[in-house]
Structures are given as C-alpha cells and as structure tokens.
DONUGU-294026 format. One record per atom (N, C-alpha, C, CB): x, y, z. Coordinates in steps of 0.05 Angstrom, whole numbers, plus 32768, in hexadecimal, padded with zeros to 4 digits. Glycine has a CB too. Layout:
XYZ...
% end
This chain:
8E4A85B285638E3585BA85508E1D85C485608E2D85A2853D8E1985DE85528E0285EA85688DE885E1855F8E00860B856A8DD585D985438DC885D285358DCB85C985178DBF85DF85388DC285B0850F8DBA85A884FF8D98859584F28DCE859F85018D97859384DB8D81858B84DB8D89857284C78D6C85A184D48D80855A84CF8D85854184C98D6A853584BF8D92853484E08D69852C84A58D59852584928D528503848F8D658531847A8D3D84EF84A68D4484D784A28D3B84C2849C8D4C84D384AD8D3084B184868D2584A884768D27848484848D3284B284598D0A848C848F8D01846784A58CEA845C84A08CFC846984C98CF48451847F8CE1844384768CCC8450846A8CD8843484878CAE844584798C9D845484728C92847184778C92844984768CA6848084828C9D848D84928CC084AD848F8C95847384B28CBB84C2849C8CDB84CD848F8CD284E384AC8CE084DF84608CED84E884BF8CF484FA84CA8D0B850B84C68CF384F284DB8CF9851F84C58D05853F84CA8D13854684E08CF0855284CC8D27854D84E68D35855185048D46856485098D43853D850D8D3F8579851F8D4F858785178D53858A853A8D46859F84FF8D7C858A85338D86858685548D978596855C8D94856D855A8D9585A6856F8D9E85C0858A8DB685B1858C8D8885C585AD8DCA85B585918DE185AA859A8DFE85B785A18DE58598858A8DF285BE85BF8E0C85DB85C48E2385D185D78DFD85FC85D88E2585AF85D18E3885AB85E58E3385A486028E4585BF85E48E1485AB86078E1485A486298DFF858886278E0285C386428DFD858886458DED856D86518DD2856B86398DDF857386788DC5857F86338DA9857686348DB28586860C8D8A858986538DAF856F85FD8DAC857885E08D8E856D85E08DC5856B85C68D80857D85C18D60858885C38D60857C85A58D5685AF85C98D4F8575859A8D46856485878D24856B85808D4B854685928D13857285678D01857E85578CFD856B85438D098597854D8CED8557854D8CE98546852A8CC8854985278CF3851985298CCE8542850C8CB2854A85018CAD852E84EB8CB2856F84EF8CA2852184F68C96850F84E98C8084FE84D28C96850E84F38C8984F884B28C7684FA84AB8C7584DB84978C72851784A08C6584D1848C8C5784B784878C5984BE84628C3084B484998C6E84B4845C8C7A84B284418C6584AB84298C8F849C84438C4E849584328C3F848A841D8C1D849484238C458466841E8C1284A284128BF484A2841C8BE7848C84168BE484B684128BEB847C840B8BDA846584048BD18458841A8BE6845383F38BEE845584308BE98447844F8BD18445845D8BF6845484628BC3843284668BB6843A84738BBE8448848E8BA9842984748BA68450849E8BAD845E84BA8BC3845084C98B93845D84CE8BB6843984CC8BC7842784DE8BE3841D84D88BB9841084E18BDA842084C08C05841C84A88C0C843A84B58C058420846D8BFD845084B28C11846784BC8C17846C84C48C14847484BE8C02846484E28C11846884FB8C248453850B8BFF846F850B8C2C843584F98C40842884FE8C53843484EB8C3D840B84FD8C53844384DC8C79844D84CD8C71846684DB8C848450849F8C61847484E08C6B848784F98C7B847B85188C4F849485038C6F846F851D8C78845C85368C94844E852D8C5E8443853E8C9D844585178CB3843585148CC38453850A8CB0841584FD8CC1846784FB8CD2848584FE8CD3848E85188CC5849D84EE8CC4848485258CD4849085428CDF848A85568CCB849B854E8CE0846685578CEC845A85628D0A845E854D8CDB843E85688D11846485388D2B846185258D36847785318D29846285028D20848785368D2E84A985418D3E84A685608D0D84C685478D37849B856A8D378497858B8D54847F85818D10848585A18D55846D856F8D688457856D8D84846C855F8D5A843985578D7B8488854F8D898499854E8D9C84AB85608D7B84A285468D8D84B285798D9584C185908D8484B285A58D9184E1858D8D96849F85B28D94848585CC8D8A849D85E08DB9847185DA8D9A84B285E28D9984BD85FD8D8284D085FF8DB284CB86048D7484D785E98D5C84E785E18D4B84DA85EE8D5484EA85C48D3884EB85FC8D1D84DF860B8D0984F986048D2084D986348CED84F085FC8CDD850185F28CCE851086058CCF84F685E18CC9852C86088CBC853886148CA0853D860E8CC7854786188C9E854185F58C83854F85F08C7C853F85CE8C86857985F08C63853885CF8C5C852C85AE8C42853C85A68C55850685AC8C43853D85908C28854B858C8C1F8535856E8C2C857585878C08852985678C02851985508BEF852E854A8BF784FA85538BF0852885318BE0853C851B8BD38520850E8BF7855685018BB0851B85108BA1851185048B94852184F78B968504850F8B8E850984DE8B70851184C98B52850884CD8B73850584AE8B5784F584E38B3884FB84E98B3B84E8850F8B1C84E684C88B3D84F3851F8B4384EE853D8B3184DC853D8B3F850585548B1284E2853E8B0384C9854B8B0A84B185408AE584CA85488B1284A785328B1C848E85228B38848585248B18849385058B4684A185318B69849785318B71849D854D8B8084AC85198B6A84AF85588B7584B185778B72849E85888B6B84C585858B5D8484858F8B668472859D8B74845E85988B59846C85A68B88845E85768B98844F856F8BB3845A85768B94844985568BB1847A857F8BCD8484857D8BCB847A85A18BD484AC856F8BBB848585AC8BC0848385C78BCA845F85CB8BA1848F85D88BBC845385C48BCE843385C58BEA842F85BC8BBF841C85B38BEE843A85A58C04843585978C1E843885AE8C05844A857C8C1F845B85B68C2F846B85C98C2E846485DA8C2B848085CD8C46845885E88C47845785FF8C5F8468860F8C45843D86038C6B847F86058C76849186088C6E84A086268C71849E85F18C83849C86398C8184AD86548C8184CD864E8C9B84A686688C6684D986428C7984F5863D8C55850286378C9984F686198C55851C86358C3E852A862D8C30852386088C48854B86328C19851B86038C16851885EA8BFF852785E58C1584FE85E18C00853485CF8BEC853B85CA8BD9853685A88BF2855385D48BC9852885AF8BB7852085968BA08532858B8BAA8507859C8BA3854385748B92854B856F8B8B854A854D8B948560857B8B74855185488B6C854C85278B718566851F8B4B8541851F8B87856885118B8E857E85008BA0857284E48B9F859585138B8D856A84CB8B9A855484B88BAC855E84B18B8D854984A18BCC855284A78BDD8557849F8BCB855B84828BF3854584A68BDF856F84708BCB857284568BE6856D84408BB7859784528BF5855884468C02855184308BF68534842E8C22855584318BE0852E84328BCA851E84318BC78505843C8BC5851A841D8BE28503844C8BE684EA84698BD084F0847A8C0584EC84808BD284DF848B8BC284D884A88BC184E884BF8BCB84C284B38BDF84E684C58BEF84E684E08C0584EE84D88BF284CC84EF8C0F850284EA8C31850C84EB8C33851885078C3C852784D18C4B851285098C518516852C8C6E8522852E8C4F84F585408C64853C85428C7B854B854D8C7B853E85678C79856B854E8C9F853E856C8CA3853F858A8CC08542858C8C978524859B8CC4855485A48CD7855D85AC8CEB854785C28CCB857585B78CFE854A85C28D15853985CA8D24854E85D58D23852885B58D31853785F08D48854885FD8D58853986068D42855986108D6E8536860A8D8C8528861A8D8E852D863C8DAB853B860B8D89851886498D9A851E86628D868527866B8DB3852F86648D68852A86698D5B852A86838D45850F86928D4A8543867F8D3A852286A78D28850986B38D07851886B58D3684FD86D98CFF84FD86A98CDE850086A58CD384F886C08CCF84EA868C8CC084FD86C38CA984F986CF8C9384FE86D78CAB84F786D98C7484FB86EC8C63850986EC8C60850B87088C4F850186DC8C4D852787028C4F8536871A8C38852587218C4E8557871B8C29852687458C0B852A874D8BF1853A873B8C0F853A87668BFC854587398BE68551872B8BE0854A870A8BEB856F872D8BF4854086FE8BF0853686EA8C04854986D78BD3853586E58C10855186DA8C25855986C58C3A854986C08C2F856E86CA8C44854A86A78C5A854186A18C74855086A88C58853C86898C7F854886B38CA0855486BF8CC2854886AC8CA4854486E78CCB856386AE8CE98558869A8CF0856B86AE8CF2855F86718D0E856486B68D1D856A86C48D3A856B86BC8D18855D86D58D44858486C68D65858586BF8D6D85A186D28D6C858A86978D84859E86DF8D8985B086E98D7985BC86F98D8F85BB86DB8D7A85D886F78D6C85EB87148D5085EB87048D7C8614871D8D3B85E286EE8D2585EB86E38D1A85C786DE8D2A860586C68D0085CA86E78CEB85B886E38CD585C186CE8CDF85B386FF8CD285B586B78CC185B8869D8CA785A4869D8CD485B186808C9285B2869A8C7685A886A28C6A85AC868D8C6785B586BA8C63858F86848C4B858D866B8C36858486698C51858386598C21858586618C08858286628C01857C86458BFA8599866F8BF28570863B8BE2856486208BC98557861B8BEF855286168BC2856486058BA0855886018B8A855786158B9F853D85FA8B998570862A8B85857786418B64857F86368B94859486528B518572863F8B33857B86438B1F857286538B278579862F8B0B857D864B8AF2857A86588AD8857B86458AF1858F866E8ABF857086548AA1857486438A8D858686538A8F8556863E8A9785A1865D8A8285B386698A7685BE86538A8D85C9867C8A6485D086548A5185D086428A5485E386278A3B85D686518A6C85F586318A6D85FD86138A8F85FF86198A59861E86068A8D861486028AB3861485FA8AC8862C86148AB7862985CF8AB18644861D8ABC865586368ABA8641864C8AAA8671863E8AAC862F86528AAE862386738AC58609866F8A89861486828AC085FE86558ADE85E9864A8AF185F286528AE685E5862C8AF88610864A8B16861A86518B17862286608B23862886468B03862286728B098640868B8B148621869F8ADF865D869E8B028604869D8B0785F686AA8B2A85F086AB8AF685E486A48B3085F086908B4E85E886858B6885F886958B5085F086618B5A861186948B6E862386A78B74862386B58B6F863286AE8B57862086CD8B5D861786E08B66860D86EC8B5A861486E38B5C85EE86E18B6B85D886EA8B8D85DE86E38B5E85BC86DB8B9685E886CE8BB585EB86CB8BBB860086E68BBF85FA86AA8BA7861086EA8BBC862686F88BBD861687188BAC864E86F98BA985FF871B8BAD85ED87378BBC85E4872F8B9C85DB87448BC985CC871B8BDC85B887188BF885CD87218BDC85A886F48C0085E987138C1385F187128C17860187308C1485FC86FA8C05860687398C008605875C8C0D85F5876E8BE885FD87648C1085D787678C1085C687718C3085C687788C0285B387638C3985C987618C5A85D087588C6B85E787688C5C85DB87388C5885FB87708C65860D87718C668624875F8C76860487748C578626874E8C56863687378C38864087348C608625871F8C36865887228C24865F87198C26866687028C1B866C87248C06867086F38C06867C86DB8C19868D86D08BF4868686DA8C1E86A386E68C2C86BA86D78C4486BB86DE8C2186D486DA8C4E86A986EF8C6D86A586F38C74868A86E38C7686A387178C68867986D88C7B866286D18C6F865886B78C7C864A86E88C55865B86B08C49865B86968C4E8666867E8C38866086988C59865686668C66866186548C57865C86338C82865586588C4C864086358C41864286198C25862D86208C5A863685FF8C0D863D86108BF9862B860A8BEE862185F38BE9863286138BE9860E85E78BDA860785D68BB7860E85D48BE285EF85D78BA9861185C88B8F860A85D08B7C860885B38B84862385E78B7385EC85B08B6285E385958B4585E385928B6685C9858F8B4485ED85898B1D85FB85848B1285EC85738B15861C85758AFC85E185798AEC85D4856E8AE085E0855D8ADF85C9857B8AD985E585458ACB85F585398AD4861085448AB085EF853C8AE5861B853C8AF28634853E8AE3864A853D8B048637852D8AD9864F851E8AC68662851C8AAE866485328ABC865F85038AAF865385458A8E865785528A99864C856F8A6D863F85408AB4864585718AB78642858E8ACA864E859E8ABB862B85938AE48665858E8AF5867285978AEA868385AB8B03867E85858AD3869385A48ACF86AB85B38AC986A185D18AB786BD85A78ABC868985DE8ABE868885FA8AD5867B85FA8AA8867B86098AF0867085EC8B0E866C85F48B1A868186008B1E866785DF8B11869485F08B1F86B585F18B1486BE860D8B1186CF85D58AFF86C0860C8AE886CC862D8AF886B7864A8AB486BB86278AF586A1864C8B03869486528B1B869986668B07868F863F8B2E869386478B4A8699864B8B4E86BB86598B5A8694862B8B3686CC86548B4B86E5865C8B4386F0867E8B45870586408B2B86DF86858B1686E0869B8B3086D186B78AF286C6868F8B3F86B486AD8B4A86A886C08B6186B686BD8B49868C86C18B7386C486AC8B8B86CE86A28B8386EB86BC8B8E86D386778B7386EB86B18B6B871486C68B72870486E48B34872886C78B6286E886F28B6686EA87088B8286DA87108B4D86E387138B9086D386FE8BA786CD87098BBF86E387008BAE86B087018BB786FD86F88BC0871186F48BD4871986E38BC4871687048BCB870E86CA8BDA870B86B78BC5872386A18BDE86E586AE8BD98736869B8BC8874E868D8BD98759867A8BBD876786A28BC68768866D8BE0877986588BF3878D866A8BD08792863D8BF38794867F8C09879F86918C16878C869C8C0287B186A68C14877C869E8C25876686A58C34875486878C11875086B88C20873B86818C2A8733866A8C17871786748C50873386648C16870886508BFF86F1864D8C1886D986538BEB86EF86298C1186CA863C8C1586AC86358C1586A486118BF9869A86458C33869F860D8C32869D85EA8C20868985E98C4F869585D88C15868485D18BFE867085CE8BF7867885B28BE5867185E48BE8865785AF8BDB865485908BC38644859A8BEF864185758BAA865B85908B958652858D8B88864D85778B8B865B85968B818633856C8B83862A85508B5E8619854F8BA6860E854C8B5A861685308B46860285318B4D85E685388B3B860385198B4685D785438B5585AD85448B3B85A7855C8B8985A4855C8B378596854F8B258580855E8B2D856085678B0E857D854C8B208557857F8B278547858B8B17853085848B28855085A38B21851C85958B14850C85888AF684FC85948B2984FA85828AF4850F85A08AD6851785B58ACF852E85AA8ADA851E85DA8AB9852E859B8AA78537858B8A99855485A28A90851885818A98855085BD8A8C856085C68AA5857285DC8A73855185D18ABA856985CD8AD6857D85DF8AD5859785CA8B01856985E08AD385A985D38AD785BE85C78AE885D585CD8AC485C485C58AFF85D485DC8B0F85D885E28B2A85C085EB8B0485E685ED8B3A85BD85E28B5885B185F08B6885C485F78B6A85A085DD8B7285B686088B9085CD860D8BB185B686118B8985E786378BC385C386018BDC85BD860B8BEC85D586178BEB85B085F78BFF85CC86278C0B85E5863D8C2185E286498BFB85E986548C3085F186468C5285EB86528C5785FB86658C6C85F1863E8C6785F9867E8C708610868C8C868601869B8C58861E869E8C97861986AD8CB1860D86B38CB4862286D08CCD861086978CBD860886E48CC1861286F58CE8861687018CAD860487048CE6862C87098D0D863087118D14865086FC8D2A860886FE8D01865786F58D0A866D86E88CFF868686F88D01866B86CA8D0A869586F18D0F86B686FA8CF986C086E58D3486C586F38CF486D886F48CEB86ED86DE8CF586F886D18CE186FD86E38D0B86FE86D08D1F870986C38D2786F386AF8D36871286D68D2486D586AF8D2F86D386938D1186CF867F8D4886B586908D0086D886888CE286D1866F8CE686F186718CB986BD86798CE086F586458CDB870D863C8CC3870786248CF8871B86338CBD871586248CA2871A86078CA1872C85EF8C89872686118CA2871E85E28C9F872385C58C89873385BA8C9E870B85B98C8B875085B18C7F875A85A98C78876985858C85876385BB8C97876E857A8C928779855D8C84878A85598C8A876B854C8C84879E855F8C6787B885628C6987C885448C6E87D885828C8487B985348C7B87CA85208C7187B4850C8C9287E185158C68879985148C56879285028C448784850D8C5E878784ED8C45878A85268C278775853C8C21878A85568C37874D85508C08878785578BF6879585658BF7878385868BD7879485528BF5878F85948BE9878585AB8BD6877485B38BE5879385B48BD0875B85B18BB8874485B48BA5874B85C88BC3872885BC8BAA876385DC8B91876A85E68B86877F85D88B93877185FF8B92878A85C98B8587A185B68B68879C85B18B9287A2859A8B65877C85AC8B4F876C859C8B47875685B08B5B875E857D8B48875A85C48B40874885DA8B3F872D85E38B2F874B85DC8B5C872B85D38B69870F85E38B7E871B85F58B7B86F785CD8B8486F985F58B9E870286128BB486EB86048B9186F586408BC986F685FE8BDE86E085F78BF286ED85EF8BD786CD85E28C0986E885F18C2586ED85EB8C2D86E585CE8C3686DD85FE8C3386F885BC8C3C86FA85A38C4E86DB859C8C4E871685A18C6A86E685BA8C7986D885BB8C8386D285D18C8586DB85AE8C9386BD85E18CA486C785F58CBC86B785F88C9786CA860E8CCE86C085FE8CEF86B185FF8CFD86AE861D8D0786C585EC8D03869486248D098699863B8D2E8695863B8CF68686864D8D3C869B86478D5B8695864B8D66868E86678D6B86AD86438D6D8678865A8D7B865C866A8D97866986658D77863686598DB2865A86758DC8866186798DDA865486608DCF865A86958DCC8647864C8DDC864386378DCD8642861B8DEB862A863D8DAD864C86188D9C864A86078D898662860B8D90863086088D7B865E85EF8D5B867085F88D4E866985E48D59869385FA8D3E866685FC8D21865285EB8D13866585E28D08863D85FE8D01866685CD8CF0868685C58CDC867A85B88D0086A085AF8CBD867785C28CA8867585C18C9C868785A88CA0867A85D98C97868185928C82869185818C65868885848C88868F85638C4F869885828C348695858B8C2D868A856C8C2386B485978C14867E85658C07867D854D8C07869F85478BE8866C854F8C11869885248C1586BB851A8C0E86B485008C3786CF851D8BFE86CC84F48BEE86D384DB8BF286E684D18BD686D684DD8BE486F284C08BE8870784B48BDB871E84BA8BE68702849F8BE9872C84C78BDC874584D98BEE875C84D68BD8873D84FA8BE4877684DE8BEF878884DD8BF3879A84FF8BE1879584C58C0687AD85078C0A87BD851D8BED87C5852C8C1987D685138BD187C1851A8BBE87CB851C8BA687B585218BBD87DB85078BB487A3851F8BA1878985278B90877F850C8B89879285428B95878984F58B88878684DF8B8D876484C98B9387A384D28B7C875984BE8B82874584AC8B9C875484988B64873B849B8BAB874584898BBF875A847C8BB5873F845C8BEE875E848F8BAC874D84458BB2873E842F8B998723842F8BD5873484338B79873684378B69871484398B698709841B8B42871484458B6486F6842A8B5986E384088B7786DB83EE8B3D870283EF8B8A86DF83FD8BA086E383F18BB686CF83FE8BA5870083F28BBF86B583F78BC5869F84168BEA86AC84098BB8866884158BEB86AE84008C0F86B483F28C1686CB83FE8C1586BD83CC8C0C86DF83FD8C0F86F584068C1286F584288BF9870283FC8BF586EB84308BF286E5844A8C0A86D384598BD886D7844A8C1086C1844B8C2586B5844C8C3F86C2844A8C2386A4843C8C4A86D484418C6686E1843D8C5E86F684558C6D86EF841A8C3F870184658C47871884778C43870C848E8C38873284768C3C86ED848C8C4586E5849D8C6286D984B08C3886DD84998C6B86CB849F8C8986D1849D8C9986EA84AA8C8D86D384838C91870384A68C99871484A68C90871B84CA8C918722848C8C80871B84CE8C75871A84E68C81870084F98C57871984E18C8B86F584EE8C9286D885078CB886E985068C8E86A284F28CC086EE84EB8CD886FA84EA8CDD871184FF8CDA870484CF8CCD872585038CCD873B85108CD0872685338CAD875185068CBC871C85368CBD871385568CD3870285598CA2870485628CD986F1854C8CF486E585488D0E86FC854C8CF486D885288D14870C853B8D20872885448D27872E85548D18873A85438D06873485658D07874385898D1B873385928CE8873F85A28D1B8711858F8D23870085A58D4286F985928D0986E185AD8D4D870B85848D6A8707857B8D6A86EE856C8D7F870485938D5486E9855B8D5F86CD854C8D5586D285318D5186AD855A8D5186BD85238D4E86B285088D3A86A684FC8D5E86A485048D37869484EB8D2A867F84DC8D3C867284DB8D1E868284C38D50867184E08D68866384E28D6A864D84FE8D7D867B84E48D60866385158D60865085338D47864585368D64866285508D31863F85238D1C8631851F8D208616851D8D11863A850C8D1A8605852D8D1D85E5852B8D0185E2851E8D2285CF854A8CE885EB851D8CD785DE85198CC785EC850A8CCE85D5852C8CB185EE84FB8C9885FB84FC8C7B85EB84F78C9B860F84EB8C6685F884FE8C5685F284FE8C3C860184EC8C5985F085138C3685F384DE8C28860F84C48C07860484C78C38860B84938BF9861484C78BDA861484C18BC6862484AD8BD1861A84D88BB8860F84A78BAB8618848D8B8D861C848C8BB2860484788B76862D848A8B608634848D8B4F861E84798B5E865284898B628621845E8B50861A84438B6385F884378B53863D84258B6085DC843E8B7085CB842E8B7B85D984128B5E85B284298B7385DF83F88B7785ED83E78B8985F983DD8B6D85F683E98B92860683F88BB2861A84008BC3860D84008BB7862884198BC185F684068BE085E2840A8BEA85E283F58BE085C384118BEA85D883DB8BFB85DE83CA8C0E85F783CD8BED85E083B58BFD860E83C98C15862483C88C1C862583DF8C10864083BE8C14862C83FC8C1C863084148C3A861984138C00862A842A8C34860084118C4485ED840B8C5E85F883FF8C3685DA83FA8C5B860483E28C74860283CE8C84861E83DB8C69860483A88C7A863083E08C82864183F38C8F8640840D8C73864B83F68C83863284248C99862B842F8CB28618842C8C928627843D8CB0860084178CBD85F384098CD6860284028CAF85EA83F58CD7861D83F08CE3862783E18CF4863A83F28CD4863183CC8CE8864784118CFC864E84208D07864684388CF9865F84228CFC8633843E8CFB861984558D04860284468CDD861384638D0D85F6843E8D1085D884388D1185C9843E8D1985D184308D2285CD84568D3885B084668D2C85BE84858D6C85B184618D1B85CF848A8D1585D484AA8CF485C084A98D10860084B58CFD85B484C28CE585A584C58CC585B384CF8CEE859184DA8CB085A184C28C9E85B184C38C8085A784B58CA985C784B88C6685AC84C18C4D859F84B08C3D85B484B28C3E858484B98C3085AF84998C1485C084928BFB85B3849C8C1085C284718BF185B984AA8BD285AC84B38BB885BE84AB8BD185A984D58BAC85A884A68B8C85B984A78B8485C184CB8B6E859C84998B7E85DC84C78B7B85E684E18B72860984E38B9785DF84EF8B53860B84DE8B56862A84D88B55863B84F78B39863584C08B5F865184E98B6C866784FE8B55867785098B81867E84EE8B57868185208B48868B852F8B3686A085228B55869385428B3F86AE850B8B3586C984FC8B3186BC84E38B4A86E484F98B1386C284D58B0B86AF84BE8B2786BD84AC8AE386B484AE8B2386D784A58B3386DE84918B5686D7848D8B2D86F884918B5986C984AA8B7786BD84A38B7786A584978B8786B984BB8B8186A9847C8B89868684748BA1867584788B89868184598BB48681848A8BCC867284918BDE867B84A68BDA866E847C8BE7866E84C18BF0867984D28C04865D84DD8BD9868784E38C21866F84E88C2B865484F18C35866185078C40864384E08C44865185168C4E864885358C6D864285358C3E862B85408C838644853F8C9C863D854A8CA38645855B8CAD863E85408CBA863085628CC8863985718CEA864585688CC5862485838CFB864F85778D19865585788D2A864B85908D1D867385778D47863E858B8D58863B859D8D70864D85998D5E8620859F8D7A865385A18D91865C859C8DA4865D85B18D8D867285938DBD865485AF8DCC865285C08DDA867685D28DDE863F85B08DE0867385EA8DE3868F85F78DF5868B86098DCB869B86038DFF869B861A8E0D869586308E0286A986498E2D8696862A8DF5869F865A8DEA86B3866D8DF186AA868D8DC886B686698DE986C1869C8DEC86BD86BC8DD086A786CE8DEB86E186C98DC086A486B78DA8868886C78DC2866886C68D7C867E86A48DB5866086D58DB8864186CE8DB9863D86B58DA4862F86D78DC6862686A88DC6861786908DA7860786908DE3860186918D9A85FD86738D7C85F486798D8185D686818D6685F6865D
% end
C-alpha cells in the first residue's frame, strides 16, 4: 500500500493520519491532531492531545517523530505548558496561530520508520537514513530590536549551523517557515532581511530561493517578532532539487520583491518529496485575484496549489496534509464547509493567521509524496 489515510478516535482527542507506504525501510506518517471537546480546559486539551499521540505512536511502534508543530490560542498562557508536557527528541515548534474550530491546541507532526535522531553541535536536529542527513530547526528566535535585524540574525545563525555540517544555504536548504508578529507592520523588514542575506549567500532569481511560508503567528514572547522554522538536507545533488513555478497562474516572487520558491520537489531513489510555499490568490501578474470575496479566493487558490502540484507530476491526491490560513475568524464557517466538501478524509487545520498581503483572506501550505523510481539513493 502506497498511501492511506487512517481516521482515529483517542478519546478526547481524534487523529487524522495519513501514511506513505512504498514497501521500503523508512514509511512516512502526517497526523494532524485535534481536541474533540471545546468545553476542555487548556490543560484537558493538551492531555487528550498528549494521550492521541502517545495512541498514535502505540499505533506504529516503529514511528519516531521528526518534526511537531502546536497550533495555540493564546501562547503566553499555553506554551510553557506544552514545552513541559513534550518531551519528544525531535524539532517542535510552538506558535499562536488559534485553531478556529474553537479548540486550544492541535498538533501536526510528521513520523518516519527506520531512522536515527539526533543533534548536531550546533543545535540542529538530525534524522538519518541512508546516504542523506535531515536537519531541523524550530521556534528559532531572538529580541534585536526590530523585525529586519530578528531575521537577518535567524539566517545567519542557520546559514552557520548548516556550515557546520557541511552544507549551505543554496546547496542544502529546502524549506522555511517564518511567523510575523503583527504581520501587517512587521513583514516588510522579514522581506528586506531575508533577501539582503539570500543575495550574499547567492541565492537569486538566476539562481533560485527557498519554498517558504511567511505567515502572521506570534510567540509567546511578546517582543519576538519574527520566528523561524527550517529544514534542509544534506547528501543531495543538485540535480535532484527542482522548482516550482506555474507561470500561467503565478508570477515570479521577485517580481514584487521577495525571495522565495513557489515550490520545490526534491527526488530520492524511491519518492519525491514536493514542497508547496504558502499560496493565495494571485494571478501570473502578481495581482490579488477576487478581494473581499473568501469562496472565490478560495477556489483560485486551489487552482494555483493545483498548477504547482502539476509542475511536480502530482495531485491532491499525494497530499498527506494541509495547512489552511485565515485573515478574518468569520471565514471559517465557509472556508471550513468548502474544504470539508472536497477534502474530507485528508488531514488538515484552519488557523487564525493573516497573510502577508492585507487583501488575501486565505492561503494554505502542503506538502506531496509520491512514490518514483530513480538513479539517487533511496531516502
């Protein structure tokens, strides 16, 4: 069985799961976790979160988690309960972006078979299998004085940790996260930033960026105004990372003076992983498509994750996960019944979290696996 998605009901609490399974060493696992009762308090939620994921792990023994991400409704009050709770050897990342089916807390994290964790010197998290070492980083920050010297610090410091390895930015760096504090008023030095350290590690539109989602989410330090999460992998070629473009319904992100990869897919000798960036409703021309309109906005968005999905030979189908964001609470209802009605059984949460451009009201994030047979190593 190459994929399925397994539906599983633990108590207080219900995982979503959806599992890669092509027959080799390392099968891949996508749960999405969510807290059945709102009445719960915090602390009720995040023990039937905690007891759904110990059921998940009592599900698949050999599963060890790589990467978690918790979605809070209000961090300063819940993140030093999650950080106690977890005691998970693996990258986490905590940020306040409220689930808006009116819980607390819901938590993604990724699972894999048959490898070995560990941490590097420098502070990364390491998964290991075969000829490629996977490096994760979470809820990375700092308190320099505004939101451009936060990130410029964040880069930095990543592009030393991944130094350390043997790697750099533009050979082994594959996906970033990065959460804006107040979005409307703190993206633009993210952006300045990000494209200032990207220029000197020579990462350009003649070359190529870094897929990434830069979103609104706040920490639970009132004066972080930037986070970053960040993946990269060392043992790969240039030849197997490609980038995702869609030119006939997405514009070039430097057009408008960022720096980031639509999409990008890399291929392993029996898979391919394929990175989608945070995507909205935009046109070839860099334009809002349908403001003030979240349904609409919503169906060209779709259409736009469809197209880059495409480039990289896949589906909605090779989607284990998604990740949906919402500008206005309000929207959830319909945004909700809509993906409901063509998504059902793929795992997935709506968070409060507005998008980098006021006039977008909804933008989401996935990933794709799909099984392949190529001349790299197996992952």
């Amino acid at each position: 069985m190459k994929d399925k998605t397994i539906h599983m009901e633990q108590g207080r609490a219900v995982a979503d799961v959806s599992v890669f399974d092509n027959g080799s060493e390392v099968r891949e696992l996508h749960a999405m976790i969510h807290v059945n009762d709102v009445m719960l308090s915090f602390p009720e939620q995040l023990e039937a979160v905690t007891e759904a994921y110990n059921g998940l792990l009592a599900a698949f023994p050999a599963a060890h988690a790589v990467f978690k991400r918790y979605f809070l409704s209000d961090a300063a009050n819940q993140a030093d309960d999650v950080v106690a709770a977890d005691v998970t050897d693996c990258a986490k990342s905590i940020i306040e972006q409220a689930p808006l089916d009116g819980t607390k807390i819901a938590l993604w994290v990724w699972l894999q078979t048959n490898v070995q964790m560990g941490m590097t010197k420098g502070g990364l998290y390491e998964v290991r299998h075969g000829a490629y070492r996977h490096f994760w980083n979470a809820s990375a920050c700092n308190l320099a004085a505004n939101s451009e010297y936060q990130t410029r610090l964040l880069l930095n410091e990543w592009v030393m940790q991944l130094m350390e390895e043997g790697c750099t930015l533009k050979d082994n760096a594959i996906r970033t996260w990065l959460f804006v504090n107040d979005v409307d008023l703190n993206y633009g030095g993210v952006v300045r930033a990000r494209n200032q350290v990207f220029f000197t590690q020579g990462l350009t539109r003649d070359t190529h960026f870094i897929a990434s989602t830069g979103i609104g989410g706040r920490q639970q330090d009132p004066n972080v105004l930037s986070q970053m999460d960040n993946y990269a992998v060392s043992g790969i070629s240039e030849n197997q990372v490609h980038y995702l473009y869609a030119p006939t319904h997405l514009n070039c992100t430097s057009d408008y003076g960022v720096s980031f990869e639509r999409g990008t897919y890399i291929d392993y000798g029996d898979r391919r992983h394929v990175f989608i960036s945070g995507t909205a409703s935009i046109n070839n021309k860099g334009q809002v498509m349908f403001e003030k309109d979240v349904v609409k906005q919503t169906h060209r968005m779709w259409e736009n994750v469809e197209a880059l999905l495409k480039e990289a030979d896949c589906t909605f189908d090779d989607v284990p996960l998604m990740i949906v964001y919402l500008r206005d609470p309000s929207d959830y209802a319909v945004v909700s019944r809509l993906y409901e009605e063509r998504f059902p059984d793929k795992p997935k949460v709506i968070v409060l979290a507005p998008v980098c451009r006021t006039g977008w009201l909804v933008e989401m994030e996935c990933m794709a696996v799909k099984e392949i047979d190529s001349e790299f190593p197996a992952f």
